[in-house]
N, C-alpha and C positions, 0 to 999 in steps of 0.2 A: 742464167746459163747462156755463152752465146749461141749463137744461133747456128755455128758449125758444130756445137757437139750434140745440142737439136736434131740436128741433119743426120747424124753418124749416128746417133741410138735409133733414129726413123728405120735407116736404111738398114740398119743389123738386126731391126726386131726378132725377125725368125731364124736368124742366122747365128749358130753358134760358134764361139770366137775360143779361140784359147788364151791365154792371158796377155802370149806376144802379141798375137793380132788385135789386139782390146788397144794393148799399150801403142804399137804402133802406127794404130786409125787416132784415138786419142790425141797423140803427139802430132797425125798432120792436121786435126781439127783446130787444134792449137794454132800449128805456123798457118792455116786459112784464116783463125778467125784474128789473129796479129796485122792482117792486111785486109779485114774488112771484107771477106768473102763469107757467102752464105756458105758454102761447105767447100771440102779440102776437095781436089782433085789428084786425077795419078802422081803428078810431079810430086806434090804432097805425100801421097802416100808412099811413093818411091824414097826420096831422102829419108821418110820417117825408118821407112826398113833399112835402111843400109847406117842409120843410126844407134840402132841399135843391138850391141855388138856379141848379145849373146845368146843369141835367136838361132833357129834353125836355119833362116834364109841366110844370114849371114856364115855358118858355119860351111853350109852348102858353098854357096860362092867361094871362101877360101880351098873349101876342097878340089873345085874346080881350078884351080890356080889362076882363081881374078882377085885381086885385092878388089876390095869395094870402096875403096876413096877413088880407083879408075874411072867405075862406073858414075859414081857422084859428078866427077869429073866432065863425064862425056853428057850430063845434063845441061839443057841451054834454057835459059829464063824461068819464069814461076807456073808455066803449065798452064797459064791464064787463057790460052785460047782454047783449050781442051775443053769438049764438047760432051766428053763420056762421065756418065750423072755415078756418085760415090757409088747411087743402088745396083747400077747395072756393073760394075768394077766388082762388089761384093757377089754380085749373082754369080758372075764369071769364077771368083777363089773359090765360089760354093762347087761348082760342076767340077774345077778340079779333084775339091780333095773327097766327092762322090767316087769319080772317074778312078782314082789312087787308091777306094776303101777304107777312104779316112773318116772319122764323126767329127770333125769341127776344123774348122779354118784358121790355119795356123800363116806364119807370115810367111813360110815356104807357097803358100796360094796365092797368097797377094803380091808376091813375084812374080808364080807363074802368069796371073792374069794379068801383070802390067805388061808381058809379052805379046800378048793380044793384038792383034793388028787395028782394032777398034783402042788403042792409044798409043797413037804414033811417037810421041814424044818418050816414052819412057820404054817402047820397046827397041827402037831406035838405039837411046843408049845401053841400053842390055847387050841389044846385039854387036853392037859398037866393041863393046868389051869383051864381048866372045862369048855372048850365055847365050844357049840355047835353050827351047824347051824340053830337047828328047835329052839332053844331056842333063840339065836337073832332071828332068823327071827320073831319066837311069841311076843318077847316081843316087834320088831318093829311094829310089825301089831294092839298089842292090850295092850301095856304095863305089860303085863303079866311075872311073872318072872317065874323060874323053876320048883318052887316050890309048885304051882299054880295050882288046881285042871283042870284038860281040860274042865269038864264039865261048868267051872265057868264062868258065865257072863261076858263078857269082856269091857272092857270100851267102851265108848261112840268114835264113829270116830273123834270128835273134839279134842278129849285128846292124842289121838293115838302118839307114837314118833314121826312117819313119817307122818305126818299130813301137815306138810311144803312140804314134797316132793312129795306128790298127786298134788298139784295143777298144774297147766300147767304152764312154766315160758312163760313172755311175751317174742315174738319174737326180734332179734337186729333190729334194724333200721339203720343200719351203710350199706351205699351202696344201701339201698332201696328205699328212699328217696332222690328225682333227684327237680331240679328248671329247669323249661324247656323253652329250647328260647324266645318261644309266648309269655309266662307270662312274663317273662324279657320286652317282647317289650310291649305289655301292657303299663308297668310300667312305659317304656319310654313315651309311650303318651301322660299317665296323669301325667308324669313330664314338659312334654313340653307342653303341654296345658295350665297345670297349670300355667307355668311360664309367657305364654301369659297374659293369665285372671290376671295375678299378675301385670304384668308390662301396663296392658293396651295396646298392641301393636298393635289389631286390632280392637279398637272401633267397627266397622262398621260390625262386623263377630262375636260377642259377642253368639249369639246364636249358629253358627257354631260350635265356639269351646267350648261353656257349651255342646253341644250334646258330640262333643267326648270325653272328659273332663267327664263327666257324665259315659256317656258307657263305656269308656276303665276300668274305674273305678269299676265300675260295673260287668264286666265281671271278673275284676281281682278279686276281693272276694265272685261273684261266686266258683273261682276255689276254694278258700280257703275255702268255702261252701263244695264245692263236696268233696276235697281235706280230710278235716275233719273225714266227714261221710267213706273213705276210711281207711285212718289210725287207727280209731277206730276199722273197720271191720276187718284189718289187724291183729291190738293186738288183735284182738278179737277173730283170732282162720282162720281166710280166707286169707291163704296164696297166693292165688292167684293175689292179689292187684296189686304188682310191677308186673306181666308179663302182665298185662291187663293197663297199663300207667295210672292208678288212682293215683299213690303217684309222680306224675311228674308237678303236678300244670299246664298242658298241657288243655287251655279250649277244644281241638279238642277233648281231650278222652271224655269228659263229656257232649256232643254232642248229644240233642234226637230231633227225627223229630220234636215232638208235640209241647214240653217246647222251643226248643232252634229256633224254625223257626215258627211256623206255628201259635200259641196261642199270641207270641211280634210281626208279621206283621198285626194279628184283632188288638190288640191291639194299635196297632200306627194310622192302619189307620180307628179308632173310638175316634183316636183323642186323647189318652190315653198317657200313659208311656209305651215302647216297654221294656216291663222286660222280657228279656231272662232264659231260665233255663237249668238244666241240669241235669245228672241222672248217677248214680253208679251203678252197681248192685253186687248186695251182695250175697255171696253162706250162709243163714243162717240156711244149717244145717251143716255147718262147726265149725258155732263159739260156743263159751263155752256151752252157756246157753241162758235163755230170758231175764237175767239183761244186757248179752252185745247186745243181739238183741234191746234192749230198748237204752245201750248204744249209738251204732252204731247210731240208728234213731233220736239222740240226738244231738248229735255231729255237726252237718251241722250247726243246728239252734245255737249252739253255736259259732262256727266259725263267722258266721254269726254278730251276737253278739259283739265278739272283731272287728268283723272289725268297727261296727258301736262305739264301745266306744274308739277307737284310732281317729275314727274320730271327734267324740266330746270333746276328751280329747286336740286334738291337737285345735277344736274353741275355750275352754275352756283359752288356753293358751294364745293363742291370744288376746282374749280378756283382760287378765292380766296383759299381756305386751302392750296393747293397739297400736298394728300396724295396728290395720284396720284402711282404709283410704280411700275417696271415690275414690282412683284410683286402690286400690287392693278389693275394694268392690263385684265388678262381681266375682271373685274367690271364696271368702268365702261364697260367695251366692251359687256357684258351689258345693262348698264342703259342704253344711247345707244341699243341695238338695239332695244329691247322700246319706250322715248321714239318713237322712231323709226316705228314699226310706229300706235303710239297715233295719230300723226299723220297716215300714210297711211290707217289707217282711218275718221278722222273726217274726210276730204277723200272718200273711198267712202261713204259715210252720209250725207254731204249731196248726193247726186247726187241729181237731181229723176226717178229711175228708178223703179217700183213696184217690191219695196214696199219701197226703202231710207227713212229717215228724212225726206232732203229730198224726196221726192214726197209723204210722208205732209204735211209742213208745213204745204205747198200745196196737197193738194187737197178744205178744204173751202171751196178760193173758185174751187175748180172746176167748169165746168159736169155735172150731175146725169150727164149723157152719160158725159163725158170718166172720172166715177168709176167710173161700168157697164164703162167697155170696161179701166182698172186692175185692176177686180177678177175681170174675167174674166180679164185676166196673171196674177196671181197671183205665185207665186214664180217665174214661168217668164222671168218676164223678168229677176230677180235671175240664172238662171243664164246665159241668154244672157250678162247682162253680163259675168258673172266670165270666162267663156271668149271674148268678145271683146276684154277687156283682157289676159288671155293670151296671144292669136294675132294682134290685130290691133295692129299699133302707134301708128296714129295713133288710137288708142283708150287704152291703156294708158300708152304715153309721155304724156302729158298729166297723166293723175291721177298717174303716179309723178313726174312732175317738179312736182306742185301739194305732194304730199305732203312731196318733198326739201325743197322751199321754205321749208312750215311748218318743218320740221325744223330748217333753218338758223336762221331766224325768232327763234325761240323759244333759239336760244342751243345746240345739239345739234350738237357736233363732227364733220365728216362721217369724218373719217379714226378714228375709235372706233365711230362707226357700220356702217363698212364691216367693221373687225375683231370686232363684234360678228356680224355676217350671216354673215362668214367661217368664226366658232366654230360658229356657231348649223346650220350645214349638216352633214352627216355627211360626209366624206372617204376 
């Protein structure tokens, strides 16, 4: 690698680029390192912008009514005396596009900073050409040219040039995003389980292993559930995620007394389905806005979602290929049942109840009130509900027949279904 593009990822370490200002430092690392220099300087950096012809710097410039072969023009020698080091050039496009509200240094900065009185040579020619800084800067703010009354109404912030660089770029995800032992073994559970209930290998233990088989299952698109509602919050502005082991598929991080222990042992021992849950917590005055707060509280139930359409998709298949067989029968009964439950629970999860997911959706376009008096519920309302849909039936009949629905819907055999619930209970 030479030793000018060396220089140019040193001095951009911390500093995020957009792709023109990548390309444009790149290309003068290039013409420095063609001549034998350790790194490009402004001259360098200057031609590189004005070479490249469909860049923001350059669009700016014609709007201004400068051609940029002028400014090219009014440049004199290779910049070889220039004394201002690539990092402090960089430093300078960083406080610009702070100062502007922008998140990353586009080649419109690395304009502004070649104007800088700290590089004579290339502000010189700028100015030479008639570029100023209050005048890019106006016309990035409000597409306004020189010419242009101050007093005069300025466009609308939608039109604005910089309109692209206001927004917040979404965070990487490269290194943040971990797959964590648990869930690996999970995985292995419901593969060896599965393979049980496939091959029939323990007739006499059929409900045994539909339980864990069911559960590990279970547990595993929970994570993908919580897992979801994380990353969401994540892009969403809550950098917090990876240090708090939300983006690790880890069920231990997603762990609440209420949901993951105390609500699935009423639940088992009234005879029910032990549906475990889990919880995130989300910092939302971090994130963008209330589309990603609604985002965020969306998310789950979709996750949710794919796991139940991969699971129907793969009965679906089966059934096409025609491998069910009465000795792999208890399996796909397993697997209709656990489909099955995926879909009652994401018809539960969108109830507009605090704090299920569809109350969260909703309420930041709810009155400031109506939020005070949700958070004074708390989980309290979560319980009422569960044991209203218990006891009450015109309560519960409803979400179980919105649930059976999906189930059908989606292609999920009722009569596998039911010998799956059948297994799935202790006798």
């Amino acid at each position: 690698m030479p030793n000018a593009t060396i220089a140019l990822d040193r001095a951009s370490a911390d500093i995020p680029l957009t792709r023109a200002a990548r390309e444009d430092l790149e290309r003068a690392a290039n013409e420095a390192a063609q001549r034998g220099a350790e790194e490009s300087n402004p001259v360098d950096v200057l031609r590189a912008v004005l070479s490249n012809r469909g860049s923001l710097a350059i669009t700016t410039i014609r709007s201004l009514g400068t051609d940029p072969a002028v400014v090219a023009t009014a440049l004199s020698g290779d910049g070889a005396a220039s004394t201002l080091p690539l990092r402090q050039l960089l430093v300078n496009a960083n406080r610009e596009a702070q100062v502007l509200g922008h998140y990353s240094v586009d080649s419109i900065h690395l304009l502004l900073a070649l104007l800088y009185s700290d590089s004579p040579a290339t502000s010189a020619a700028l100015q030479r050409a008639g570029l100023t800084m209050y005048d890019l800067r106006r016309h990035l703010q409000t597409g306004a040219r020189p010419d242009a009354p101050i007093a005069a109404a300025p466009p609308s912030a939608a039109r604005a040039p910089d309109r692209a660089l206001r927004r917040r770029p979404l965070p990487r995800l490269r290194g943040v995003v971990t797959v964590s032992p648990i869930f690996l073994a999970l995985l292995g559970v419901v593969a060896v389980t599965g393979a049980v209930l496939w091959f029939d290998v323990l007739p006499q233990y059929v409900t045994v292993v539909t339980v864990a088989f069911v559960a590990a299952g279970w547990i595993a698109t929970l994570c993908v559930h919580e897992f979801s509602h994380a990353l969401a919050g994540y892009l969403g502005g809550d950098t917090s995620m990876p240090s708090s082991g939300y983006l690790s598929l880890n069920p231990l991080r997603y762990t609440h007394l209420l949901m993951s222990i105390a609500l699935p042992a009423v639940f088992l021992l009234l005879g029910g389905i032990p549906l475990p849950g889990g919880a995130v917590y989300i910092n939302t005055a971090a994130l963008r806005g209330k589309r990603w707060e609604t985002a965020v509280a969306l998310a789950g139930p979709l996750g949710t979602l794919v796991c139940g359409l991969v699971i129907a998709g793969a009965m679906a298949a089966t059934f096409r290929l025609g491998v069910i067989t009465r000795g792999n029968l208890e399996f796909f009964a397993a697997l209709a049942f656990l489909g099955a439950i995926e879909m009652y629970v994401l018809v539960l999860t969108l109830l507009p109840v605090p704090p299920l997911d569809g109350f969260a959706a909703i309420r930041p376009w709810l009155p400031y009130g109506v939020q005070a008096w949700a958070s004074r519920i708390g989980w309290y309302g979560l319980v009422l509900l569960f044991f209203a849909i218990w006891y009450v039936p015109a309560i519960g009949a409803p979400i179980s027949g919105a649930g059976d629905f999906l189930s059908g819907l989606v292609g999920l055999d009722p009569s596998l279904v039911s010998l799956g619930a059948q297994n799935f209970r202790f006798r």
